[in-house]
C-alpha positions in Angstrom: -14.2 10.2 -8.5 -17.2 10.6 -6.5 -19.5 13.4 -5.7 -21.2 13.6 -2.7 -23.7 16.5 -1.9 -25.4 17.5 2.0 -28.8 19.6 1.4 -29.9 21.1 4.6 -32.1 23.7 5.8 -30.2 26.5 8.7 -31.8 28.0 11.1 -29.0 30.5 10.5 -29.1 33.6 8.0 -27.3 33.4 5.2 -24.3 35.9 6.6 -24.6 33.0 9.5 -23.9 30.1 7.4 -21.5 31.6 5.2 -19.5 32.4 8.3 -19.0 29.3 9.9 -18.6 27.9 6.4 -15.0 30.2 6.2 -14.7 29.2 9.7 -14.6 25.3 9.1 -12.3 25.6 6.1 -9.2 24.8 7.8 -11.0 21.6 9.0 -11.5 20.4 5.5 -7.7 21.2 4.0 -6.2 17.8 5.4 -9.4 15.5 5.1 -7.5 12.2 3.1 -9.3 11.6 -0.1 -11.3 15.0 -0.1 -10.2 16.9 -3.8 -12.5 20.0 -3.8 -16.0 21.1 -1.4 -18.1 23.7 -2.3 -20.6 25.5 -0.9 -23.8 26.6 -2.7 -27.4 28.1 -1.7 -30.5 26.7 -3.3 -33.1 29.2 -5.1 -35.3 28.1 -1.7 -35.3 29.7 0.9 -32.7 29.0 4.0 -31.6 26.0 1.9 -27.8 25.1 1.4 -25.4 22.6 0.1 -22.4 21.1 0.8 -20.8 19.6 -2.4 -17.8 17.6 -2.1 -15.8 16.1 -4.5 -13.9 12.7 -3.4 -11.2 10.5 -4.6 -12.8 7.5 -3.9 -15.7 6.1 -2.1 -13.4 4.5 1.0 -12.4 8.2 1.3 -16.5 10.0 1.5 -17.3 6.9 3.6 -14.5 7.2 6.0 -15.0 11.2 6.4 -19.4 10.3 6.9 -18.2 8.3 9.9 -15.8 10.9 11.5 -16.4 14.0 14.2 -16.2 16.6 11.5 -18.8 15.0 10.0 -20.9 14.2 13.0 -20.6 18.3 13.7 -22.2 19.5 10.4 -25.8 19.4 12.0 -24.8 21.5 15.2 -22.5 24.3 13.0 -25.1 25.1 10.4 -28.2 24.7 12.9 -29.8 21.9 10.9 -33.2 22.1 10.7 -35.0 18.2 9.9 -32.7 15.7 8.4 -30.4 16.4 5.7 -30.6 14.9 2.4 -27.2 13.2 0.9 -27.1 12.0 -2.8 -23.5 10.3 -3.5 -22.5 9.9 -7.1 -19.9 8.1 -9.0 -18.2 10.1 -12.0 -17.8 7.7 -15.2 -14.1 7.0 -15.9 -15.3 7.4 -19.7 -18.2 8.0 -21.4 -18.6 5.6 -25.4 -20.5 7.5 -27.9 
């Protein structure tokens, strides 16, 4: 499994953001590959995430080259660059 997390700062309030997150969800229901996405807020100001939780890494690679993607910036009024951290989740951990 692999995590994949989008921090941004919005120009948008927080009411803003959280209603073009509800907005986008039907988007996300048929992405291939995509298991869970969650969206969080940061204890800084105007700062959110986007974490989403993948089946493999061919299925978070082929949705970071895709429209949907490509829209995030525009929807949530990106302000800089965001930051994304991808993680692999051990199969098993040996004590």
């Amino acid at each position: 499994m692999i995590i994949q997390m989008i921090k941004f700062r919005s120009a948008l309030s927080e009411e803003e953001v959280l209603a073009v997150a509800e907005a986008r969800i039907p988007q996300f229901r048929d992405i291939p590959g995509l298991l869970q996405k969650y969206y969080v807020k940061s204890d800084q100001p105007d700062q959110y995430a986007g974490i989403y939780l993948w089946d493999s890494m061919e299925s978070a690679a082929a949705y970071r080259q895709s429209d949907l993607a490509a829209s995030i910036p525009a929807a949530y009024k990106i302000l800089g660059q965001p930051v994304i951290e991808v993680y692999e989740v051990f199969d098993h951990v040996q004590e």
